[in-house]
N, C-alpha and C positions, 0 to 999 in steps of 0.2 A: 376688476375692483368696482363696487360701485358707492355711491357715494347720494344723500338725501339733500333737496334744497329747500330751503324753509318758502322760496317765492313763487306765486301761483301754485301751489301744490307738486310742483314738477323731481320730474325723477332723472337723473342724471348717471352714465354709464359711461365710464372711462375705457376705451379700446386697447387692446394689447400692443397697437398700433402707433397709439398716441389722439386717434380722434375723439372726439368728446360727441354722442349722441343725446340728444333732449329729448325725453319722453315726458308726454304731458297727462296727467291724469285725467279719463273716460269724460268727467263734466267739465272739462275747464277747457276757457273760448279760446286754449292755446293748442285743442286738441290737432288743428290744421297744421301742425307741428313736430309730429308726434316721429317722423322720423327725420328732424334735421340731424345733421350733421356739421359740427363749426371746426373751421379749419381755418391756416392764415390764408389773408388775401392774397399776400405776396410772398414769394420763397426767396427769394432774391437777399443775398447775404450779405453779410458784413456793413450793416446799416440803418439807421432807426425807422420806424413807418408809423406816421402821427395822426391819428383822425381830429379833427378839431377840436371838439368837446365835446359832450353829452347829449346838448340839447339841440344838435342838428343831425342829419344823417350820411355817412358819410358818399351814401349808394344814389346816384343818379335819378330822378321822380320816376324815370321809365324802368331803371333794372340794368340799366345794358352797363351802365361805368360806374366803378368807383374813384373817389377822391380822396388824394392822403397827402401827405406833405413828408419828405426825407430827407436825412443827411446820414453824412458819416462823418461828423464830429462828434467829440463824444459829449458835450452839453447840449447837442443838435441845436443850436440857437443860430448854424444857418442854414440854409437847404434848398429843396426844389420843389414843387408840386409834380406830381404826378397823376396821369388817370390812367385807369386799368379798365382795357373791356374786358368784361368777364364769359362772355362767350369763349376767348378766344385767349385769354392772358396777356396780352397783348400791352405794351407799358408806353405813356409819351408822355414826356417832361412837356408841361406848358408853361412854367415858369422859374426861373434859374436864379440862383444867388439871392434868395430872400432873407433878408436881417428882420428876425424874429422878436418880440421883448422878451420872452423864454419859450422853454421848446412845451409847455404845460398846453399854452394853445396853439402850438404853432403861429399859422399866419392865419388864422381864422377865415381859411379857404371852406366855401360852400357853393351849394348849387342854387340856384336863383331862375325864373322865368321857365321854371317846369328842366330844366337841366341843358337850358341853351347856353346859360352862362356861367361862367364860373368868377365868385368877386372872393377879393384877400386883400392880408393889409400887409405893408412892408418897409421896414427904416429903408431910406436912398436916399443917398446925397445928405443927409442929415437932417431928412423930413418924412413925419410919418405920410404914407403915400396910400389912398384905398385904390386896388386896381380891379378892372373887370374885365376877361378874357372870351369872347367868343367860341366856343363849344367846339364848332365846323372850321371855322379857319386858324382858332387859334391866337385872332387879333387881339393886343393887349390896347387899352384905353387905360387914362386915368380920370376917377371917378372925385378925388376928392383929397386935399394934403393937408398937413396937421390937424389930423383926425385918423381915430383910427376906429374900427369897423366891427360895427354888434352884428347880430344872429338874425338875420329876418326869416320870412318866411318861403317855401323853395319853391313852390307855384307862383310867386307874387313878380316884383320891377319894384319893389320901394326896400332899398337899402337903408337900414340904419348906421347913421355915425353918430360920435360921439368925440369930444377933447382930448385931448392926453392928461389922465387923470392926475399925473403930477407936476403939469405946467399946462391947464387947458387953456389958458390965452385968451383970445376973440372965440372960441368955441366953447362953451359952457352946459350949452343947450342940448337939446336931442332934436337931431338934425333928420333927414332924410333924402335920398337922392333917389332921382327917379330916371331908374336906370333906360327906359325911351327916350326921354328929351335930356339926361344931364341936369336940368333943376336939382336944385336942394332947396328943402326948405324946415323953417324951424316948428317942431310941432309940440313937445314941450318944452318951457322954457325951468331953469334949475331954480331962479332966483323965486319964481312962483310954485314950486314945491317946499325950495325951504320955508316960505313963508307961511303954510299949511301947518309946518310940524315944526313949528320954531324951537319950542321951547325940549326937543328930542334932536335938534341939531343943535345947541349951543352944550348940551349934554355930552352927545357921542362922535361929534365934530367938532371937537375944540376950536375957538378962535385961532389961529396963526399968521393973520396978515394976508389969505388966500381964503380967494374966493371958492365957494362949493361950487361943483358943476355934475353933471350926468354920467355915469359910469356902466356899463356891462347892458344895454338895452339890450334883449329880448322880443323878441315879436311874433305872437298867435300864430299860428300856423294858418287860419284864417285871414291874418293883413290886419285884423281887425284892434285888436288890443297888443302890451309890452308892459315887457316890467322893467324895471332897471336898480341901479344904486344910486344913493349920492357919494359925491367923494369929496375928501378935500385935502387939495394935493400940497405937496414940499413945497414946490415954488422951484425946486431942483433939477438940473439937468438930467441926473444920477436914474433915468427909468427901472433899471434893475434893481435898486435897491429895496431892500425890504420896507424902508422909511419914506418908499416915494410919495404915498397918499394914505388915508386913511378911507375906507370904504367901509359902506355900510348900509341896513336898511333894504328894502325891495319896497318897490312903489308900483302898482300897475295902475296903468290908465290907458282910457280909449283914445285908440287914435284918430278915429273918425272927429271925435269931439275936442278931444285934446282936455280932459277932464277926468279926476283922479276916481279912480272907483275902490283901491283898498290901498291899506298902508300896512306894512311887517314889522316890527321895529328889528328886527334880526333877520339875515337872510339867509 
């Protein structure tokens, strides 16, 4: 069977087998491509297998492991981490019983410091907790509590945090921790982006007695630049809920300078 893809020009061939081969069309810079083959990572049954989201990767800087996050509930909202060598299939849980806020991102487990560390966010004990596990030994640290944990960049040591966007608290801010020393420190502040675009958050952030704060950072693949949302949360315990926060908007700015360089008004 084969089957045409409208993205990069690519040609796609379904196997009688079940694997799927990508064929990349003669000019196109995905030619180096041209005989992959995509299969699952894991064969391992009766259980869900979660890559974090999009905008990270879930495969190790160097190639040798992958990172996914599993359960067998069937809302997966709790689970384990997992890395798989891919040399060898080889599978070790490095971290057990994780309370997720849904299974959409998992625990927003990635690879960090070129793939020595691996950081994730987790409900425990009744507080959201960012941890960071050591590669080789496997040592777990915590990085950072009632906060929970955006997407940095996987060669870098600067973790971004961020509030719980429907009761961020003392946390409002876009934080950063730096994964060498433990520091955090604040590098944009929320109350000075609303005040850039005031009159598109009394609009699309209605008043309700809660403060806006910083939601879903982002960070260059370079360290250099992020983008994030603002939000503005219930004021509610209730995180699951669909009415927890209102989000909205993408903001990017540098982070060297800590100074806004574009505004979205839809994200």
């Amino acid at each position: 069977m084969n089957a045409s893809c409208a993205l990069c020009g690519l040609a796609t061939r379904v196997a009688a087998a079940g694997a799927v081969t990508v064929t990349a069309a003669a000019a196109s810079p995905a030619a180096a491509w041209s005989n992959a083959v995509v299969r699952p990572v894991s064969t391992v049954p009766n259980r869900h297998s979660i890559h974090t989201y999009f905008n990270v990767s879930p495969e190790s800087p160097d190639g040798r492991f992958v990172l996914f996050y599993v359960s067998t509930e069937d809302d997966a909202e709790t689970g384990d981490l997992v890395i798989q060598e891919r040399a060898t299939g080889r599978e070790t849980v490095v971290a057990r019983d994780i309370q997720t806020e849904d299974a959409h991102r998992a625990a927003c487990q990635q690879w960090m410091e070129g793939g020595r560390t691996i950081v994730y966010h987790d409900f425990r004990d009744g507080r959201w907790t960012v941890m960071a596990i050591d590669r080789e030994s496997l040592k777990p640290r915590v990085l950072a509590q009632d906060r929970q944990l955006g997407f940095g960049a996987a060669m870098g040591s600067q973790v971004p945090l961020y509030g719980c966007h429907w009761k961020p608290g003392a946390h409002r801010d876009l934080e950063i921790v730096d994964l060498r020393t433990g520091a955090i420190r604040t590098v944009v502040k929320a109350d000075d982006v609303a005040a850039l675009h005031a009159d598109w958050v009394r609009e699309t952030l209605p008043e309700n007695g809660q403060p806006v704060s910083i939601f879903f950072p982002v960070v260059s693949p370079d360290g250099r630049k992020v983008f994030f949302k603002l939000a503005r949360g219930s004021g509610g315990d209730n995180f699951k809920s669909s009415k927890a926060s209102v989000r909205e908007g993408k903001f990017v700015y540098d982070l060297e300078e800590g100074k806004p360089i574009r505004f979205y008004p839809q994200w």
